[in-house]
C-alpha positions in Angstrom: 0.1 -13.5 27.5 -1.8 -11.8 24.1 -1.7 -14.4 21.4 -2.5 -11.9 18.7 0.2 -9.7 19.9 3.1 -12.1 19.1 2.8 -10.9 15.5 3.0 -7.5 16.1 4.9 -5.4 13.4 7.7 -2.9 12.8 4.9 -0.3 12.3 3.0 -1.5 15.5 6.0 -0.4 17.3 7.0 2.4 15.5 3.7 3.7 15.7 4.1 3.0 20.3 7.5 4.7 19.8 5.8 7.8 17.9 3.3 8.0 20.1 5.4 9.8 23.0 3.2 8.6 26.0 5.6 9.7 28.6 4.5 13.3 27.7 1.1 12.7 25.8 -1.3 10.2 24.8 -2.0 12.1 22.0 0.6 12.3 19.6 -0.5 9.0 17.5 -0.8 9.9 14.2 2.2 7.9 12.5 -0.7 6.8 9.5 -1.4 10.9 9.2 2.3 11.8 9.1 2.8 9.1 6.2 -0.2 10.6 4.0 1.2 13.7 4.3 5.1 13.6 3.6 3.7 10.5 0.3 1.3 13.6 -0.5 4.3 16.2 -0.8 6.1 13.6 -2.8 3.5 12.9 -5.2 2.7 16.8 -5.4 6.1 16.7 -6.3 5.8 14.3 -8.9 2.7 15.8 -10.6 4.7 19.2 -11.0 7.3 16.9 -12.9 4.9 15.3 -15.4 3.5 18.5 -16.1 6.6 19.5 -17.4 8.4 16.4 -18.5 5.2 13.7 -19.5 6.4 10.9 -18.0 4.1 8.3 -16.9 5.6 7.0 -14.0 5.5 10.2 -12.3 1.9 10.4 -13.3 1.5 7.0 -11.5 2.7 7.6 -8.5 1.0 11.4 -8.4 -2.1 9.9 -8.7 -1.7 7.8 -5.3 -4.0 11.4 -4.1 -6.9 10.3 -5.8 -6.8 6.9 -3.6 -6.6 8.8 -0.6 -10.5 9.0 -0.2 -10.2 4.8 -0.7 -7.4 4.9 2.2 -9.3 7.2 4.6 -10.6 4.3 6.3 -7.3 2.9 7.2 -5.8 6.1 8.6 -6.7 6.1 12.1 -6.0 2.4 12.7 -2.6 1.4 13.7 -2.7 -1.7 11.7 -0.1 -2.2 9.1 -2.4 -2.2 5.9 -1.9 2.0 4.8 1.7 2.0 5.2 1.9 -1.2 3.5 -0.3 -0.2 0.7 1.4 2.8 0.5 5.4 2.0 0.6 4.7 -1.1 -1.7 3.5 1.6 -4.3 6.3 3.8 -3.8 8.6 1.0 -4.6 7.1 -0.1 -7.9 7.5 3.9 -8.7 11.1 3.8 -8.1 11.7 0.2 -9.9 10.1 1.6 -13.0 12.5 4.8 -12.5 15.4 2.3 -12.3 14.5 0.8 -15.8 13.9 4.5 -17.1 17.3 6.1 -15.2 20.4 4.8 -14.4 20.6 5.7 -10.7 22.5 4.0 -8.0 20.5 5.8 -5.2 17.6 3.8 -6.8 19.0 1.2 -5.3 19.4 1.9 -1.8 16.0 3.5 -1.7 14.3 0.2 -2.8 16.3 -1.5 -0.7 15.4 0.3 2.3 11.9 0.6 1.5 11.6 -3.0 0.6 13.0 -4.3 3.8 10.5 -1.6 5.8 7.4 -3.4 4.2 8.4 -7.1 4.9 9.4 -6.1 8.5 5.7 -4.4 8.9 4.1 -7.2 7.3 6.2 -10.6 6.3 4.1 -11.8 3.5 4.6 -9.2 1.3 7.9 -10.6 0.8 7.7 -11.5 -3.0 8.2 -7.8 -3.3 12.2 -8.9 -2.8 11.7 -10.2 -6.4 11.6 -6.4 -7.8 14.7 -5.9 -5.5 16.7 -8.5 -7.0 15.7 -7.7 -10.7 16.7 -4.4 -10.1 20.5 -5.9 -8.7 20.9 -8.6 -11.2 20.2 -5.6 -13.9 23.3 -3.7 -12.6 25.4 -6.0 -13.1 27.9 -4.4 -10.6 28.5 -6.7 -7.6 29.2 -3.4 -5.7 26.2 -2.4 -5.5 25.1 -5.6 -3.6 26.9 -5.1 -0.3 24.3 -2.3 1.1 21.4 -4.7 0.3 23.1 -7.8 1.2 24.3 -6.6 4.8 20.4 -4.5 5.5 19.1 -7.8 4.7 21.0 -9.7 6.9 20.6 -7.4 9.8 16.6 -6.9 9.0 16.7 -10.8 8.6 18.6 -11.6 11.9 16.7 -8.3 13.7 13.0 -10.4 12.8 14.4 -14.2 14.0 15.6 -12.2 17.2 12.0 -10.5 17.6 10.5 -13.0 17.1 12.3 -15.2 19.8 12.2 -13.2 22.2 8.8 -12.5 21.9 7.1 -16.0 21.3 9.8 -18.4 21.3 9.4 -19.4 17.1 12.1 -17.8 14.7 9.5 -17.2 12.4 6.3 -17.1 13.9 3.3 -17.4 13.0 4.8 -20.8 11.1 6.4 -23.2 14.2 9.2 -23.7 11.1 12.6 -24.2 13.3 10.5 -24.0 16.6 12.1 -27.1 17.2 15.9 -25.3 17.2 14.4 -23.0 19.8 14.0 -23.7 23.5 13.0 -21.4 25.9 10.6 -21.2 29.0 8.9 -18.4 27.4 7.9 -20.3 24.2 4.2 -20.1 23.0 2.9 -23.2 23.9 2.7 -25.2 20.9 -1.7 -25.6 20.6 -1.7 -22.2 20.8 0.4 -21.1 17.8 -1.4 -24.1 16.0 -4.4 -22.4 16.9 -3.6 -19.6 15.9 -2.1 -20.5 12.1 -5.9 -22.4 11.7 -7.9 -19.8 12.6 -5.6 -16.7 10.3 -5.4 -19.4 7.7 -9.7 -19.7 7.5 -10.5 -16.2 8.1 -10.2 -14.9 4.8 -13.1 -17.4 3.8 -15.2 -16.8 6.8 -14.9 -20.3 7.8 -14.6 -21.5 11.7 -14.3 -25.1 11.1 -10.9 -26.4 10.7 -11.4 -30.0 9.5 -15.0 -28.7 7.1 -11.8 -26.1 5.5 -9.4 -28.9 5.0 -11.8 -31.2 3.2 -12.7 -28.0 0.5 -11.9 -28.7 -2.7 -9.6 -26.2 -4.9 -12.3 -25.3 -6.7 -15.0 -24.9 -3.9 -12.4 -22.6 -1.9 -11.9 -20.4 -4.6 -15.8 -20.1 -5.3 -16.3 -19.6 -1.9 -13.6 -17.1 -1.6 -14.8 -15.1 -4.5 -18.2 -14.4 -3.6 -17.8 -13.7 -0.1 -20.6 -11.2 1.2 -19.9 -7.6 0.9 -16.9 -5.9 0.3 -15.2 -8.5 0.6 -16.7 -10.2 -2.3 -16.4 -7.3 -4.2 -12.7 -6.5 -3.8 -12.1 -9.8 -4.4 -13.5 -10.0 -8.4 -12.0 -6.1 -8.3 -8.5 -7.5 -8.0 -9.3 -10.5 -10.2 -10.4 -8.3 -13.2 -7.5 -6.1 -12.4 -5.2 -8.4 -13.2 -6.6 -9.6 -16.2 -7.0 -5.9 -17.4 -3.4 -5.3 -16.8 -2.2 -7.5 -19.1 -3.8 -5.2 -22.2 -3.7 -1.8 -21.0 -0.4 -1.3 -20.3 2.6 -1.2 -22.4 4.8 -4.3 -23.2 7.9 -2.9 -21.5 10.1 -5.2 -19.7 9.5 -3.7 -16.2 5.7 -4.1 -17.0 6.4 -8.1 -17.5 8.5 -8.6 -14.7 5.9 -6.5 -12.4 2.9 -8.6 -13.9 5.2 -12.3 -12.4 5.2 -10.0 -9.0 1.6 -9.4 -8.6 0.8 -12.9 -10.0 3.4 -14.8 -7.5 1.8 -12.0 -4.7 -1.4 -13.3 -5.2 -0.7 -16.7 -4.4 1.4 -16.0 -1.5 -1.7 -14.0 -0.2 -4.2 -16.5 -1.1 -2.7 -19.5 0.2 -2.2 -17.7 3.5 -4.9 -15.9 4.5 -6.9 -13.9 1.9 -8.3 -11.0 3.1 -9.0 -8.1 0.9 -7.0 -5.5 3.0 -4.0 -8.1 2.4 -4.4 -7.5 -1.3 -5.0 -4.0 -0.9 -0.7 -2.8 -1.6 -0.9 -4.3 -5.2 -4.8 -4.0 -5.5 -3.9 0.1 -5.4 -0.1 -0.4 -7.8 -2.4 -2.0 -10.5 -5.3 0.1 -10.7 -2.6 2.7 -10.4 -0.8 1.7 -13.5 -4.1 1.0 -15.7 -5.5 4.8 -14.4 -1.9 6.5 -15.7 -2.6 4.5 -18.8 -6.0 5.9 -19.5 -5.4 9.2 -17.8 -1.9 9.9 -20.0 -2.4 13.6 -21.4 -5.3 14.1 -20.3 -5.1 16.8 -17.9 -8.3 18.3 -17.9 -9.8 15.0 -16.8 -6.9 14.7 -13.9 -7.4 18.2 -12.6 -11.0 16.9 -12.3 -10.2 13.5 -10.3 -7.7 15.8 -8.0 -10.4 18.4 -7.4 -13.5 15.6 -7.1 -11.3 13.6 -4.3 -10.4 16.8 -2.4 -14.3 17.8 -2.5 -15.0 13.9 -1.1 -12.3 14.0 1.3 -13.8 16.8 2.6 -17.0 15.8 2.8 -15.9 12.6 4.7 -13.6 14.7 7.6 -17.2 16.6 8.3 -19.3 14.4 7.9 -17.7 11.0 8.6 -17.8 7.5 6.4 -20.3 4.8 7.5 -19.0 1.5 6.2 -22.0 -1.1 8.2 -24.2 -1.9 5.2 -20.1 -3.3 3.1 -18.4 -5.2 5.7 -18.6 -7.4 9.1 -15.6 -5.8 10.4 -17.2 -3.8 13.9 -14.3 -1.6 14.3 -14.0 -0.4 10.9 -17.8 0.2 10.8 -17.7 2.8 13.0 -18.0 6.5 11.6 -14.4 8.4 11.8 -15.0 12.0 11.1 -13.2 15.1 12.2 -14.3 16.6 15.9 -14.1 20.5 16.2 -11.8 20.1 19.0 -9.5 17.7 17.0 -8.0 21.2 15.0 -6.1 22.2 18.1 -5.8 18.8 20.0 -6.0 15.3 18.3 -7.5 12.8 20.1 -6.4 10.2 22.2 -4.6 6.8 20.9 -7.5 4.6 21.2 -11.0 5.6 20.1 -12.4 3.3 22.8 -11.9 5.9 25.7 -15.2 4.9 27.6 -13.6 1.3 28.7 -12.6 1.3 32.6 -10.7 -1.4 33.7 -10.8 -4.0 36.5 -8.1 -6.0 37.9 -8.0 -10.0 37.9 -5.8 -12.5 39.6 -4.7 -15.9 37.9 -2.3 -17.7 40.1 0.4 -15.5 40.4 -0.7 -13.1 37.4 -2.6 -10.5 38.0 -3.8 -8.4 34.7 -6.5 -5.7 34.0 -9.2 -5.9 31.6 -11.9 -4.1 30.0 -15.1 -4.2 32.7 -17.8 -4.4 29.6 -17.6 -6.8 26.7 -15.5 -5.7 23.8 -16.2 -5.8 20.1 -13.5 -8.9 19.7 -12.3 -11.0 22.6 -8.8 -10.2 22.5 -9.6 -6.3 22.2 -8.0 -4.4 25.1 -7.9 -0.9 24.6 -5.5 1.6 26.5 -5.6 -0.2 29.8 -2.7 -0.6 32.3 -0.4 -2.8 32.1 -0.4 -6.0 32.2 -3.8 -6.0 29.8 -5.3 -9.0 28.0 -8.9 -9.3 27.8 -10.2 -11.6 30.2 -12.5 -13.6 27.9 -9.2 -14.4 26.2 -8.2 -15.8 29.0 -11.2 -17.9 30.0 -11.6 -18.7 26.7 -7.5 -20.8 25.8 -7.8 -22.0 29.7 -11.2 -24.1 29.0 -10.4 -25.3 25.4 -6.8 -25.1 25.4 -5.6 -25.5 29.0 -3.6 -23.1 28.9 -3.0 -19.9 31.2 0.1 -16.9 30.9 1.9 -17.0 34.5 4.8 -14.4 35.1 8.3 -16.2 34.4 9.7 -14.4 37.6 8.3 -12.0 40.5 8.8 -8.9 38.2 7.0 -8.4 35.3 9.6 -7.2 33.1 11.0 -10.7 33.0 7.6 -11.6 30.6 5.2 -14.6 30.8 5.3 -18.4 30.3 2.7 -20.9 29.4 0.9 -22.7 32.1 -1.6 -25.5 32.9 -4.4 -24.0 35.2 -4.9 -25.9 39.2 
């Protein structure tokens, strides 16, 4: 019934489960809860390096003075900040594995690693730091844990993913052909789909004017993109190139340098937006910050004190993003209500929509009354919700309409040709 949905995440529905609505709409903050128990740990970690000097911990400490850079991120449910943030915390520990022989080491990236494919799938060449760290141990032991989480996460997202849009791995119709059930997206839609993800991190709306690019003109293209999103882009660019001579020639470092360079690809040939690059956008300027900041404490207990003042500042007074990117949602000002100390708010920040009901054959759905920033947007409305310009919109160009497989809705929705 909601195209966009079918890719929903481990996080998306961690973050439903979190939120309790049987007894509150309010209790939504998974993002918040994250930042705090990563800010303990780093705290943690800073104490250590204060004592001890060791770099790593002074890496992954300094994730607080990224928190102002994050703020954005926090009160969306999308999977970017818990991405950006777990990915970091597993470079920590596969340094610390290098440094310490630790078995636990191993389970932790393990676990961790698994958590950030399952909230987003194309981070996956982070299983290259996993396997590193298992061919390094040399002690087949020590690959049943891994091997078995892997195969239950592995058979856990196929079974998702079935169930939810009829491909095994969805968004790519790879082994769709194996599947067939009544539910299954209707193939023009999940081609659709793939085109329009695949263009969007060049801004382009034209499917066959994208295909006949050249190499060279999508990369140019890609790279000065208007914005932030131009900017980010030569950011991580000259990131990686200044990682190659600011940090030391340690083994780990060269094995983490293949990572981001084999990441990169992975997220440019899919779809390269610059919150996608955001995970080791963060782990590099990380590393090269620990590099320059080594020792020098007086210059860290000014970064600490200087992103407390600014994240301050930006609870008060809000952070107005309009004049660095087209995204609508993430233009508008998030900043900390007076009310909000005693009572968070609600799960959506779209409270004002009302809903009215529509009928489709035999589905009948609510929608938002007034237009919505994006055409698939939805809001908090009852169930069954999908946008009705979504609707309108497959059923003229694609033909296509959801129906209810049975008389209950719990039974879920097939593809349909409209009368």
């Amino acid at each position: 019934m909601h195209l966009f949905l079918g890719q929903n995440s481990g996080w998306h529905l961690l973050q439903s489960s979190f939120n309790f609505s049987f007894t509150a709409s309010n209790l939504n903050d998974l993002n918040g809860f994250l930042i705090l128990s990563t800010s303990f740990f780093c705290i943690e970690k800073w104490e250590s390096y204060k004592l001890i000097g060791n770099k790593n911990d002074l890496f992954i400490s300094l994730i607080i003075i990224s928190l102002v850079f994050l703020f954005p991120f926090i009160a969306s449910p999308s999977p970017d900040l818990p991405t950006t943030i777990i990915v970091t915390l597993i470079i920590y520990f596969f340094i610390e594995s290098f440094q310490k022989e630790n078995s636990n080491h191993i389970n932790l990236i393990t676990v961790l690693t698994l958590l950030v494919i399952l909230i987003k799938v194309t981070v996956a060449p982070i299983l290259i730091l996993l396997l590193i760290i298992l061919i390094k141990t040399k002690d087949l032991k020590k690959w049943r844990l891994p091997f078995v989480l892997s195969l239950m996460s592995l058979s856990s997202f196929i079974i998702k993913n079935i169930v939810i849009t009829g491909y095994p791995l969805y968004p790519l119709s790879i082994g769709n052909e194996l599947i067939n059930v009544d539910w299954k997206l209707n193939y023009n839609l999940q081609l659709a789909y793939y085109q329009w993800t695949s263009m969007y991190g060049w801004q382009m709306y034209n499917w066959e004017e994208f295909c006949n690019l050249s190499l060279i003109n999508k990369f140019w293209i890609w790279l000065n993109l208007p914005k932030l999103n131009g900017l980010l882009n030569k950011l991580i660019l000259l990131l990686m190139f200044l990682f190659l001579f600011l940090t030391n020639k340690k083994k780990e470092m060269r094995y983490l340098y293949i990572f981001f360079i084999i990441q990169f690809i992975v997220f440019y040939t899919t779809s390269p937006q610059y919150r996608f690059f955001l995970p080791f956008l963060l782990s590099i300027a990380l590393l090269i910050s620990a590099h320059l900041l080594h020792k020098r404490f007086y210059l860290i207990k000014l970064l600490f004190a200087l992103n407390l003042i600014l994240l301050t500042l930006l609870g008060v007074f809000g952070l107005n993003v309009r004049n660095v990117t087209n995204n609508n949602i993430m233009s508008v000002k998030h900043h900390i209500i007076p009310s909000q100390v005693n009572f968070p708010r609600s799960i959506t920040q779209f409270e004002d929509l009302e809903f009215i009901e529509y009928e489709i054959q035999n589905l009948k759905y609510f929608s938002p009354s007034k237009d919505s920033l994006f055409f698939w947007q939805t809001s908090n409305g009852p169930l069954p919700c999908v946008n009705k310009d979504m609707i309108d919109y497959f059923s003229t160009y694609y033909n296509h309409i959801p129906q209810l497989r049975t008389k209950n809705i719990k039974d879920g929705f097939l593809s349909s040709k409209p009368d």
